[in-house]
Structures are given as C-alpha cells and as structure tokens.
C-alpha positions in Angstrom: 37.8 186.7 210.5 40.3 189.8 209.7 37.2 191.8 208.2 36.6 194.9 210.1 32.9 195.1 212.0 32.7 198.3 212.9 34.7 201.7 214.1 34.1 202.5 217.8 35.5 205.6 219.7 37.8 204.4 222.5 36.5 207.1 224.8 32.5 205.8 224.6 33.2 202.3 224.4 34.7 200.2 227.4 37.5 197.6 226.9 35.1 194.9 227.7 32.8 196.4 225.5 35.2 196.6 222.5 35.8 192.8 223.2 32.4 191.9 223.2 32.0 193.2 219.8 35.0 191.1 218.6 33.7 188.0 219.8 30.0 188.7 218.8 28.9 188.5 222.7 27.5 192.2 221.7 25.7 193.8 218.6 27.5 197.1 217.3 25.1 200.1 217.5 24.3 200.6 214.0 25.5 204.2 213.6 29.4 201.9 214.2 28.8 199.4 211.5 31.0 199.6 208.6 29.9 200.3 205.0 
C-alpha cells in the first residue's frame, strides 16, 4: 500500500475506472504503469 501504480489522465479514465485500478479489480494499460 502507499506505492504509486500508475499515472492516469482524469479525462480518459472514469471514476470507476480509477477505483478499479486502486483496488486491483482492473489491470493498468501498460503505457500508465510507473517506472
């Protein structure tokens, strides 16, 4: 927890979307991931 997964733009990405990522519901796209 507290590490950063990736960097999303809040305009292509829904809220939903955004929380799926956090929870792990949803893989990032990999162009998002973070070195």
């Amino acid at each position: 927890l507290g590490r950063r997964l990736c960097v999303v733009d809040p305009k292509q990405i829904s809220m939903s979307d955004a929380v799926a990522l956090m929870t792990g519901a949803k893989k990032p796209p990999e162009d998002a991931l973070a070195a």
